[in-house]
CHARMM-style PDB file with segment names, atoms N, HN, CA, C and O in Angstrom:
ATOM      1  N   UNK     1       9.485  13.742   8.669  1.00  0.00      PROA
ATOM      2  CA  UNK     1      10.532  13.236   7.793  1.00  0.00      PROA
ATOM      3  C   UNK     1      10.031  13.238   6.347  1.00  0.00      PROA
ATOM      4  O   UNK     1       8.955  12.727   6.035  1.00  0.00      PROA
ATOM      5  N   UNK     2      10.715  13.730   5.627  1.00  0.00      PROA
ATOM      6  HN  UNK     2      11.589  14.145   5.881  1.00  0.00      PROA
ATOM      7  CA  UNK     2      10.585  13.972   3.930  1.00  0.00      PROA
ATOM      8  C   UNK     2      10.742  12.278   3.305  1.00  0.00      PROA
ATOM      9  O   UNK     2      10.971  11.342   4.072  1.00  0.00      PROA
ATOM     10  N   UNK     3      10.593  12.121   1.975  1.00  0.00      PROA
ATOM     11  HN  UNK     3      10.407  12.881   1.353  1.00  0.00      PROA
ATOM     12  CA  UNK     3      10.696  11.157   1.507  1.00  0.00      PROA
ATOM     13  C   UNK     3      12.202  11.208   0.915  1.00  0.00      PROA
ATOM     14  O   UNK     3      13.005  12.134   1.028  1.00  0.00      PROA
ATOM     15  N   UNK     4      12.356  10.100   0.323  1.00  0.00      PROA
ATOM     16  HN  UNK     4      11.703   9.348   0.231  1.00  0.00      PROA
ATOM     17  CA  UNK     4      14.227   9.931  -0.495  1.00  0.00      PROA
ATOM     18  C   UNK     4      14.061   9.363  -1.258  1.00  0.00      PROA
ATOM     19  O   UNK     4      12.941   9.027  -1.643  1.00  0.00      PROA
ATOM     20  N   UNK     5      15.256   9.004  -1.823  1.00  0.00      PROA
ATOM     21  HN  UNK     5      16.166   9.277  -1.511  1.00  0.00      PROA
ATOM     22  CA  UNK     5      14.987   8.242  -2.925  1.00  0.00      PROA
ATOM     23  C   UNK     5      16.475   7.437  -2.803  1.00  0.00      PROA
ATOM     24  O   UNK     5      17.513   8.043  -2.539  1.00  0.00      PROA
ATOM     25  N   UNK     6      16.421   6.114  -3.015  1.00  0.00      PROA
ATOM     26  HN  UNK     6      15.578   5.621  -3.229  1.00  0.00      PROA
ATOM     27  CA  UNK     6      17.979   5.166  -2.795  1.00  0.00      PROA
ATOM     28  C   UNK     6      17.980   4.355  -3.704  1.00  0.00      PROA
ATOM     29  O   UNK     6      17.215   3.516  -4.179  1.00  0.00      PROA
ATOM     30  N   UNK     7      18.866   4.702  -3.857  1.00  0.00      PROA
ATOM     31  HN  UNK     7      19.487   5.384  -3.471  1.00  0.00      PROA
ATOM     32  CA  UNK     7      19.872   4.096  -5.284  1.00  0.00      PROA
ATOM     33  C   UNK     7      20.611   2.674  -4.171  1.00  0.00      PROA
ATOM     34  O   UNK     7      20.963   2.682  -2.992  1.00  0.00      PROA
ATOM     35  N   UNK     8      20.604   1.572  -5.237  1.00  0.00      PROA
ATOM     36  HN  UNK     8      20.318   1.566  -6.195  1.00  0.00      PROA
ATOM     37  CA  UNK     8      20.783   0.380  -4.886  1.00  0.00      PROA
ATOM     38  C   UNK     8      21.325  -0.568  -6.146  1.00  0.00      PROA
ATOM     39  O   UNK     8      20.923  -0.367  -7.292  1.00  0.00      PROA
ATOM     40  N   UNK     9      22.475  -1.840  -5.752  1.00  0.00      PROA
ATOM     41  HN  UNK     9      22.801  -2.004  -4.821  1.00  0.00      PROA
ATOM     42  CA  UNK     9      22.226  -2.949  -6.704  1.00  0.00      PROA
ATOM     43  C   UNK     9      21.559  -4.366  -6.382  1.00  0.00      PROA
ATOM     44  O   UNK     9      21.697  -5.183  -5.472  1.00  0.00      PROA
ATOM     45  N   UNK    10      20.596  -4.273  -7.795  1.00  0.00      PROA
ATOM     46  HN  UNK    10      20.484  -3.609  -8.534  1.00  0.00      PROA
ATOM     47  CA  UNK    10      19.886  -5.701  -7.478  1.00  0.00      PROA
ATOM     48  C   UNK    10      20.677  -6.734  -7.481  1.00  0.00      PROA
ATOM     49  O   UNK    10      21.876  -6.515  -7.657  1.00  0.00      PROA
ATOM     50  N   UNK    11      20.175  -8.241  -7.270  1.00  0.00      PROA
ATOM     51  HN  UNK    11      19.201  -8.420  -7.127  1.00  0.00      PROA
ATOM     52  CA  UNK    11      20.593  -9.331  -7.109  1.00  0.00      PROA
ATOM     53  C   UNK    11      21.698  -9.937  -8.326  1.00  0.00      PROA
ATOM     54  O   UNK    11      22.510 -10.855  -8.439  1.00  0.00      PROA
ATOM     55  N   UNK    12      21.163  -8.797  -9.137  1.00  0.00      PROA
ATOM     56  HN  UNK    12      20.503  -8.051  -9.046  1.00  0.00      PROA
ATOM     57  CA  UNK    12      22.374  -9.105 -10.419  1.00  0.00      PROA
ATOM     58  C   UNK    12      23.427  -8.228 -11.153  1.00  0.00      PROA
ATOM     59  O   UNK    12      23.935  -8.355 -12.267  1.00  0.00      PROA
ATOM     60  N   UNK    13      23.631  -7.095  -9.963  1.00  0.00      PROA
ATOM     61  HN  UNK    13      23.219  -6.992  -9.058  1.00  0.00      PROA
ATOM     62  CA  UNK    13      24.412  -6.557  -9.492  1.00  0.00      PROA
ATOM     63  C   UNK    13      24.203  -4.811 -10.526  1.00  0.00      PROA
ATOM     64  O   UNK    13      25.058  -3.975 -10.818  1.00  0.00      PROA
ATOM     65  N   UNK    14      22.815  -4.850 -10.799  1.00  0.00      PROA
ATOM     66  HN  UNK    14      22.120  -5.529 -10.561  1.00  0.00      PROA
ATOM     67  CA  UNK    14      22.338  -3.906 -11.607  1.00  0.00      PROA
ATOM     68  C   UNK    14      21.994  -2.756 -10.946  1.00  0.00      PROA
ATOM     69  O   UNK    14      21.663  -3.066  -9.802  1.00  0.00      PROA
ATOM     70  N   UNK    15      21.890  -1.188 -11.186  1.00  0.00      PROA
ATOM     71  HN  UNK    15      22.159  -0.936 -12.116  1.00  0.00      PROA
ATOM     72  CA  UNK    15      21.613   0.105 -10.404  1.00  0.00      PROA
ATOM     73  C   UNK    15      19.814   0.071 -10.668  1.00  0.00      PROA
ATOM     74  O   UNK    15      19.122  -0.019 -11.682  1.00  0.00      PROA
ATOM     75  N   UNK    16      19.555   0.175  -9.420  1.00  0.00      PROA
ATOM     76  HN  UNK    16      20.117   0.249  -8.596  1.00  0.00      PROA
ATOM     77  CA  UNK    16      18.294   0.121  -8.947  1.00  0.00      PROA
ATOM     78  C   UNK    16      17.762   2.089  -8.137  1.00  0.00      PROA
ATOM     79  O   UNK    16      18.721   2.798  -7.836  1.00  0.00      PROA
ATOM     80  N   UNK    17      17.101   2.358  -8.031  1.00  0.00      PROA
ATOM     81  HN  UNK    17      16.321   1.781  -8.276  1.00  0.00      PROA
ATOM     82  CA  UNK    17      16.506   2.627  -6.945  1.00  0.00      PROA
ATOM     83  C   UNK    17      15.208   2.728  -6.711  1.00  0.00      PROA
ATOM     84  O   UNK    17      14.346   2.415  -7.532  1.00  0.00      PROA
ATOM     85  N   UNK    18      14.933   3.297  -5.259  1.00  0.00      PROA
ATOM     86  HN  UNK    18      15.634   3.551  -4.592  1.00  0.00      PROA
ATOM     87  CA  UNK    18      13.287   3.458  -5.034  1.00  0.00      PROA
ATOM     88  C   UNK    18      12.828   4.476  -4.603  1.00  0.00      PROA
ATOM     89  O   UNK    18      13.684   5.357  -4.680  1.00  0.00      PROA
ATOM     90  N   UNK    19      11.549   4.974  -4.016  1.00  0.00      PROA
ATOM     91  HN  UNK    19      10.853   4.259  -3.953  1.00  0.00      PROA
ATOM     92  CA  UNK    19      11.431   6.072  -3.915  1.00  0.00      PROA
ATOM     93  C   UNK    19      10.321   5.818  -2.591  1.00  0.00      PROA
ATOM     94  O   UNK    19       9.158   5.414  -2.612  1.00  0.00      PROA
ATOM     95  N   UNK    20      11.105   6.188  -1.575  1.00  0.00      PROA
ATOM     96  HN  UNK    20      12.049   6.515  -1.559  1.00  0.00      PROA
ATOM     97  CA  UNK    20      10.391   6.046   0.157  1.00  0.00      PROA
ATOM     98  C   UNK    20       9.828   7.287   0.336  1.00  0.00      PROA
ATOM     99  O   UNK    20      10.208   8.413   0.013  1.00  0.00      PROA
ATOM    100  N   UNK    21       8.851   6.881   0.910  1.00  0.00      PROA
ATOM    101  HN  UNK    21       8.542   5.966   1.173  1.00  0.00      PROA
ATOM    102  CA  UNK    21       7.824   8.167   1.333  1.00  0.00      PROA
ATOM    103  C   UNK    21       8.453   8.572   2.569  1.00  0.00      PROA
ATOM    104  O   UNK    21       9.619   8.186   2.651  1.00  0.00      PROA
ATOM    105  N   UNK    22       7.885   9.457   3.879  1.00  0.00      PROA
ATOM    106  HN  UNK    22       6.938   9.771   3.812  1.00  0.00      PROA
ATOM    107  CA  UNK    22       8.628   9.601   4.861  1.00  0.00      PROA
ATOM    108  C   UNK    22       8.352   8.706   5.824  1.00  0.00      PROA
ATOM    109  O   UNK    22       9.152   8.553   6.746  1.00  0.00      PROA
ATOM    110  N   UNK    23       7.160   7.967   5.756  1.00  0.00      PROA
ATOM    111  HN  UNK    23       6.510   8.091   5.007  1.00  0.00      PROA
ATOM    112  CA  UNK    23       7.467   6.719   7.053  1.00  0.00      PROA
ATOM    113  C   UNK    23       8.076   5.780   6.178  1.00  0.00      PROA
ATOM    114  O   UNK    23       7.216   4.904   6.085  1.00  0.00      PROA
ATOM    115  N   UNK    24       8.918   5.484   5.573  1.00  0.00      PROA
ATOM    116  HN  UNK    24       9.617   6.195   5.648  1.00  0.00      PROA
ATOM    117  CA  UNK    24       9.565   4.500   4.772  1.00  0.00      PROA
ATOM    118  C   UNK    24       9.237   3.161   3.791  1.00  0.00      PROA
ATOM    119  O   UNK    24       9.910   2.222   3.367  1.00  0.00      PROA
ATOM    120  N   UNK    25       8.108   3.508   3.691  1.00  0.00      PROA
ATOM    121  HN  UNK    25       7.561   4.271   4.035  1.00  0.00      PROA
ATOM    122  CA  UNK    25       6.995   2.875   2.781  1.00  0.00      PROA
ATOM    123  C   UNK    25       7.592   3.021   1.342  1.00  0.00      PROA
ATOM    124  O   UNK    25       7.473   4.179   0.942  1.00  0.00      PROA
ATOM    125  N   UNK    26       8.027   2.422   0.703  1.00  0.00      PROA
ATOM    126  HN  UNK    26       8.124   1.481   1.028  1.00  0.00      PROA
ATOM    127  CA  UNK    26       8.304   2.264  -0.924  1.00  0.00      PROA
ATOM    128  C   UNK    26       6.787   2.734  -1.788  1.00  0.00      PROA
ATOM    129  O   UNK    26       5.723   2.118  -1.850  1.00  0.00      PROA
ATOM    130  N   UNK    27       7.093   3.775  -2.265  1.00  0.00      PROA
ATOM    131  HN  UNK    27       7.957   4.276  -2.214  1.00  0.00      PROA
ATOM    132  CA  UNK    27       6.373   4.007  -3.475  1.00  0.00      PROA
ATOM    133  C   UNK    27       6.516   4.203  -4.901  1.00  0.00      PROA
ATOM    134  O   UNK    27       5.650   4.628  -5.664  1.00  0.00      PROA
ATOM    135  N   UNK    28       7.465   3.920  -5.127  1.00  0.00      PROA
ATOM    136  HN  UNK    28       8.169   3.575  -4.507  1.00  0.00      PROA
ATOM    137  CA  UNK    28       8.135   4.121  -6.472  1.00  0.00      PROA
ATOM    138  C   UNK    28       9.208   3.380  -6.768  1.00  0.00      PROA
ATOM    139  O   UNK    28      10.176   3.456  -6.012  1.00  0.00      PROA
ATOM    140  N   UNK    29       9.254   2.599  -7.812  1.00  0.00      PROA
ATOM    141  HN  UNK    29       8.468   2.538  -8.427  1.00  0.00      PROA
ATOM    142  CA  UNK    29      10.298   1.900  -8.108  1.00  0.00      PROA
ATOM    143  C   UNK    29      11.003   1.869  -9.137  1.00  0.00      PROA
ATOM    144  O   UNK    29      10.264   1.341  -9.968  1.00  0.00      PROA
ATOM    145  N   UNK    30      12.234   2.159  -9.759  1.00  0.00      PROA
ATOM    146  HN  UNK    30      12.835   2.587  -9.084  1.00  0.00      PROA
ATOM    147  CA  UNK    30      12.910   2.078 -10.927  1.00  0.00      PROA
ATOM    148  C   UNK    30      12.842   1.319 -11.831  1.00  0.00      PROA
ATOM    149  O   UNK    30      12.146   0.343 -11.552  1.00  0.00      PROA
ATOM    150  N   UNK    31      13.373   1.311 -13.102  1.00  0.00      PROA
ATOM    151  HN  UNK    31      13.938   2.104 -13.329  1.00  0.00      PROA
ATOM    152  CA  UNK    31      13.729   0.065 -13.851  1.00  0.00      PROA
ATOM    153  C   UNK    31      15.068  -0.522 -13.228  1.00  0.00      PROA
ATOM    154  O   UNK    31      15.177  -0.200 -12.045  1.00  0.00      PROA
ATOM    155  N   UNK    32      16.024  -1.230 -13.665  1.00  0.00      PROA
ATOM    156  HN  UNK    32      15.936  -1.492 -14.626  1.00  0.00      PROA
ATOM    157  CA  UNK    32      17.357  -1.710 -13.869  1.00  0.00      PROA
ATOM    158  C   UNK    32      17.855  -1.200 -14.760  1.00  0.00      PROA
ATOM    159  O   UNK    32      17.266  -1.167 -15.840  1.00  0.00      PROA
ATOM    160  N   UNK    33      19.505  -0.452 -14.546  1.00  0.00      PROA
ATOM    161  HN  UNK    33      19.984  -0.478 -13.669  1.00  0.00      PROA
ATOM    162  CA  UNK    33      20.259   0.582 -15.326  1.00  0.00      PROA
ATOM    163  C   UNK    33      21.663  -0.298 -15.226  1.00  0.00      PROA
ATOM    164  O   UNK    33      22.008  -0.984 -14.264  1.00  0.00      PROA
ATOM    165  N   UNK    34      22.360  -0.106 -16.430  1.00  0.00      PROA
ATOM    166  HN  UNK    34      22.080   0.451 -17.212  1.00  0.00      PROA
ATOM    167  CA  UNK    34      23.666  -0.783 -16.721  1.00  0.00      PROA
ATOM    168  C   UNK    34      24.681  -0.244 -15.398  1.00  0.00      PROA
ATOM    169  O   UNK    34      25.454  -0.840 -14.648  1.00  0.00      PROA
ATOM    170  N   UNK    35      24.195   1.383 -15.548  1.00  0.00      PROA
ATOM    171  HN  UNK    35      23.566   1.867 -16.157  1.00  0.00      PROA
ATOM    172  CA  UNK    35      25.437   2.041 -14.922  1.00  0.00      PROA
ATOM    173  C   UNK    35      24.741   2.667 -13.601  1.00  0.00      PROA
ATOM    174  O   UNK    35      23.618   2.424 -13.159  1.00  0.00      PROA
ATOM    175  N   UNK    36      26.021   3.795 -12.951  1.00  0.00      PROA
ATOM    176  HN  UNK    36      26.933   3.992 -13.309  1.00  0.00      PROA
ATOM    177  CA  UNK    36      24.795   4.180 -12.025  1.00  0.00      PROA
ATOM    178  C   UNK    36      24.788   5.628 -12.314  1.00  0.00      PROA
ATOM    179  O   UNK    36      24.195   6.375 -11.535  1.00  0.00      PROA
ATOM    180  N   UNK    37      25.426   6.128 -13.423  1.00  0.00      PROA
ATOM    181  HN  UNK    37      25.907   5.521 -14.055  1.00  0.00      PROA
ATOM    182  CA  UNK    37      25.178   7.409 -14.135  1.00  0.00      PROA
ATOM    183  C   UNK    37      23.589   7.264 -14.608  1.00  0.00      PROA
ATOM    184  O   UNK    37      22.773   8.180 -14.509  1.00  0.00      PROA
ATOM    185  N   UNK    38      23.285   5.846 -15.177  1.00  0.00      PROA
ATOM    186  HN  UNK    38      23.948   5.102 -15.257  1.00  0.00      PROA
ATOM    187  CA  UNK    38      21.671   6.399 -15.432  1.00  0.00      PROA
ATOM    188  C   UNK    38      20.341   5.941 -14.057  1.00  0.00      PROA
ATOM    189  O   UNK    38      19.145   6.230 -14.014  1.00  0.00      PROA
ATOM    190  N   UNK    39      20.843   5.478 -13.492  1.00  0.00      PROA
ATOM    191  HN  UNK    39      21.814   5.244 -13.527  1.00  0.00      PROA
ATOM    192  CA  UNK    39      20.167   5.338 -12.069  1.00  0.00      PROA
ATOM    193  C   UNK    39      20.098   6.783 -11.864  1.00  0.00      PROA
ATOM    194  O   UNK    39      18.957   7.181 -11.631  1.00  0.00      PROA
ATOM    195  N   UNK    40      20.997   7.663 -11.887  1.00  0.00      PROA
ATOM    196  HN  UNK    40      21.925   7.340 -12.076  1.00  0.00      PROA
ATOM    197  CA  UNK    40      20.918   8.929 -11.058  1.00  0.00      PROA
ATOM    198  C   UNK    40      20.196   9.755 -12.169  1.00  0.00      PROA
ATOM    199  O   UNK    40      19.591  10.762 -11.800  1.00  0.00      PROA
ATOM    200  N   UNK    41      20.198   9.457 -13.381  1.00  0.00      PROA
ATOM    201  HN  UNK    41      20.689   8.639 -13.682  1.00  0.00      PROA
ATOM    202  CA  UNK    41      19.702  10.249 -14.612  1.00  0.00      PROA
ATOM    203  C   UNK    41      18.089   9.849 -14.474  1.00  0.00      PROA
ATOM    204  O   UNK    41      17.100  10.580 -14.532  1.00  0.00      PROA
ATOM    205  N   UNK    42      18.195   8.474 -14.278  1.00  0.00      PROA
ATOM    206  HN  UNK    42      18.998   7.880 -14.231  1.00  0.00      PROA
ATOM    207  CA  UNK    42      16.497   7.862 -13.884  1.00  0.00      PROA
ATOM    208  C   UNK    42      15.632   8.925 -12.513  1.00  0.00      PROA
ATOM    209  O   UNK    42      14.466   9.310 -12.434  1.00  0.00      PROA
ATOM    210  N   UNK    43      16.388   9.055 -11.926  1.00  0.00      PROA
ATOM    211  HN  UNK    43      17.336   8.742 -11.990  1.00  0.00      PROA
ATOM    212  CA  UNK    43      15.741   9.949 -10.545  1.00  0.00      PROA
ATOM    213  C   UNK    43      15.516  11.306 -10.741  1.00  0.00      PROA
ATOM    214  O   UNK    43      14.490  11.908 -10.423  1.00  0.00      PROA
ATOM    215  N   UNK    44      16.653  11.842 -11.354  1.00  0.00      PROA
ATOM    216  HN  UNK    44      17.486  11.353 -11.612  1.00  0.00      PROA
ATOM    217  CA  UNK    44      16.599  12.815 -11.984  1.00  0.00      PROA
ATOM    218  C   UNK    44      15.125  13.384 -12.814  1.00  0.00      PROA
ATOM    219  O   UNK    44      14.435  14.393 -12.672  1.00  0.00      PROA
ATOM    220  N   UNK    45      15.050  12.247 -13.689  1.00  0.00      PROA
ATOM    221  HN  UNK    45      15.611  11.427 -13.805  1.00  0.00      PROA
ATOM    222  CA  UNK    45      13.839  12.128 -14.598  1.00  0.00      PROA
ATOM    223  C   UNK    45      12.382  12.348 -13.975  1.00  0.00      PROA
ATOM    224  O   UNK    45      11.509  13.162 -14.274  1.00  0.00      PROA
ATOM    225  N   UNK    46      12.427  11.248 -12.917  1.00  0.00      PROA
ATOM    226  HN  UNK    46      13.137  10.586 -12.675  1.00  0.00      PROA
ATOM    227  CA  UNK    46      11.414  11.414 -12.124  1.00  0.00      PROA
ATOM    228  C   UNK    46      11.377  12.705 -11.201  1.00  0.00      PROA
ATOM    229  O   UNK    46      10.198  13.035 -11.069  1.00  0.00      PROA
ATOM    230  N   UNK    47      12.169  13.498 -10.562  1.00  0.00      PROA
ATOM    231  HN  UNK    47      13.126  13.230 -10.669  1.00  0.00      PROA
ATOM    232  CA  UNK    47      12.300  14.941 -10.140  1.00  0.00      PROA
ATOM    233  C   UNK    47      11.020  15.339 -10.827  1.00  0.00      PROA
ATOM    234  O   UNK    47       9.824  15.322 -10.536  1.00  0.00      PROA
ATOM    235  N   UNK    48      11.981  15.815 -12.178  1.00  0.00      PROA
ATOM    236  HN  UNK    48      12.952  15.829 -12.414  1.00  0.00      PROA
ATOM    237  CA  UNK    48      11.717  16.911 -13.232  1.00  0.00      PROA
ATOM    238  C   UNK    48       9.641  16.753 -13.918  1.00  0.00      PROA
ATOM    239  O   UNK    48       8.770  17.593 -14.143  1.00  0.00      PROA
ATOM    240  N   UNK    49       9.691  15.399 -13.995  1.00  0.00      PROA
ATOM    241  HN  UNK    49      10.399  14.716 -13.812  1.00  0.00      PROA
ATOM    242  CA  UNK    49       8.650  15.074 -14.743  1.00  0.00      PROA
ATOM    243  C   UNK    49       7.351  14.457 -13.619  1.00  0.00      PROA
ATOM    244  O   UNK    49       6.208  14.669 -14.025  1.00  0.00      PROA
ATOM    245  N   UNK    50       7.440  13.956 -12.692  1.00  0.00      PROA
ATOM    246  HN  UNK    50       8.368  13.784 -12.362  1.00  0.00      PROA
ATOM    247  CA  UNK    50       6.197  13.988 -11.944  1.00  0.00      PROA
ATOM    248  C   UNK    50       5.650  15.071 -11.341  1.00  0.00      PROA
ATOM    249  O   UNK    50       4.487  14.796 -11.046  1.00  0.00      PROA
ATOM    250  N   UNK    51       5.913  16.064 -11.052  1.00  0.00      PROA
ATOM    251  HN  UNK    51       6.858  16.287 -11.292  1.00  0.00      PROA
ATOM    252  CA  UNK    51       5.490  17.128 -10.815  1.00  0.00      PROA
ATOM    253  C   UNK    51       4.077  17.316 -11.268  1.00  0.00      PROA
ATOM    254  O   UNK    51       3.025  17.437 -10.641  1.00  0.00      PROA
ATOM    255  N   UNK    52       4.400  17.302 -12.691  1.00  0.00      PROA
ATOM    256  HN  UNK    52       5.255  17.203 -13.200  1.00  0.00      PROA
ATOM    257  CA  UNK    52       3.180  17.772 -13.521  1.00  0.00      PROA
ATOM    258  C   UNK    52       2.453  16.817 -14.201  1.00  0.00      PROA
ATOM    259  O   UNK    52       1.271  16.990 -14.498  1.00  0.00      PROA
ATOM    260  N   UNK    53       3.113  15.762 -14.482  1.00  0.00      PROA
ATOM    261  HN  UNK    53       4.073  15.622 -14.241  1.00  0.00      PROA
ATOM    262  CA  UNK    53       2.435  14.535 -15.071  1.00  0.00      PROA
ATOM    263  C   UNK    53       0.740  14.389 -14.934  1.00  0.00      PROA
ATOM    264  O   UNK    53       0.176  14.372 -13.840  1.00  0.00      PROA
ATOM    265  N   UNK    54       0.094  14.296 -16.128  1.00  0.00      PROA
ATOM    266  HN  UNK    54       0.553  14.309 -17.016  1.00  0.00      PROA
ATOM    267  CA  UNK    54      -0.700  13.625 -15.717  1.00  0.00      PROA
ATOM    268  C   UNK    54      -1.620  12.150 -15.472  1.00  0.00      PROA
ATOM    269  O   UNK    54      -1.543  11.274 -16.333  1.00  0.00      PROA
ATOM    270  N   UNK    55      -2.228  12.007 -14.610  1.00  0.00      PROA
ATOM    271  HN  UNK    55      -2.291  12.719 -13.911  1.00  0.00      PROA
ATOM    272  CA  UNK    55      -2.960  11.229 -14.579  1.00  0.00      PROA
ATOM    273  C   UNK    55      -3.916  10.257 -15.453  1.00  0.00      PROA
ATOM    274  O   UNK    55      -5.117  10.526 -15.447  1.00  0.00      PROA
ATOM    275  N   UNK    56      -3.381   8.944 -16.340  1.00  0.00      PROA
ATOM    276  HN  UNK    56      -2.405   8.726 -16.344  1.00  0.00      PROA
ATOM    277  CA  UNK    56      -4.998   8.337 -16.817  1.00  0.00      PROA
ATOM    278  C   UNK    56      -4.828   7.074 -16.054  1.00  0.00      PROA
ATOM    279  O   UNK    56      -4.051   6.190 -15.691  1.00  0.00      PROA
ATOM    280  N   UNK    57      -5.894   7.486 -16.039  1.00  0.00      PROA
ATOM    281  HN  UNK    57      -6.525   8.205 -16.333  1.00  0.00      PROA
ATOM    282  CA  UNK    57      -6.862   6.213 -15.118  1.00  0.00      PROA
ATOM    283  C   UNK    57      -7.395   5.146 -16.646  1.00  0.00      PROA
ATOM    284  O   UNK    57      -8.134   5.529 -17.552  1.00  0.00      PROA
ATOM    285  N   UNK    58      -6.770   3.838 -16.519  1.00  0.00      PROA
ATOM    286  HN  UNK    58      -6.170   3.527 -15.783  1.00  0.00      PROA
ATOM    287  CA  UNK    58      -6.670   3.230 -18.062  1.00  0.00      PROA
ATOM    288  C   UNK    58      -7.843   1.535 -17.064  1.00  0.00      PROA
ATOM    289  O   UNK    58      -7.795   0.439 -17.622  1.00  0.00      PROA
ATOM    290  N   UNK    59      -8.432   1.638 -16.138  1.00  0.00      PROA
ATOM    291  HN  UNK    59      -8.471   2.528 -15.684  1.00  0.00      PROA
ATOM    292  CA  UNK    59      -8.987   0.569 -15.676  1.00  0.00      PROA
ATOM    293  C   UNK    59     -10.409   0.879 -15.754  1.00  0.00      PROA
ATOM    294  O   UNK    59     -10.902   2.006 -15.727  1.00  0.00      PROA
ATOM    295  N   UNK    60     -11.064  -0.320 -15.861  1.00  0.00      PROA
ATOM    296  HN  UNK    60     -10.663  -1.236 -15.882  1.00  0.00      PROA
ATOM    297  CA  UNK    60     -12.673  -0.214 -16.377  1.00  0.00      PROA
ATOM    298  C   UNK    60     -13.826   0.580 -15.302  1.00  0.00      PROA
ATOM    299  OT1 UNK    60     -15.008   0.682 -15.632  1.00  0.00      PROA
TER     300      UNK     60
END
């Protein structure tokens, strides 16, 4: 099973989502979006741009 990604509203009725690996383990989590045009623009984002991202390691 592949991972997903689900779009959700939080407790204050805000567009959320997360990003499940394939045993359903949460690894990624959104900010809070007004709408859910940018929830989907937020995932989107993450698509396009982790791919290549890199890595700093900012701990001692």
């Amino acid at each position: 099973m592949s991972g997903k990604f689900e779009l959700y509203n939080d407790a204050q009725g805000k567009y959320r989502f997360r990003l499940k690996a394939g045993n359903g383990e949460i690894i990624a989590v959104g900010e809070a979006y007004e709408t859910k045009s940018g929830a989907l623009n937020g995932i989107e984002s993450v698509k396009k741009n982790a791919s290549s991202a890199d890595v700093v390691d900012t701990t001692s």
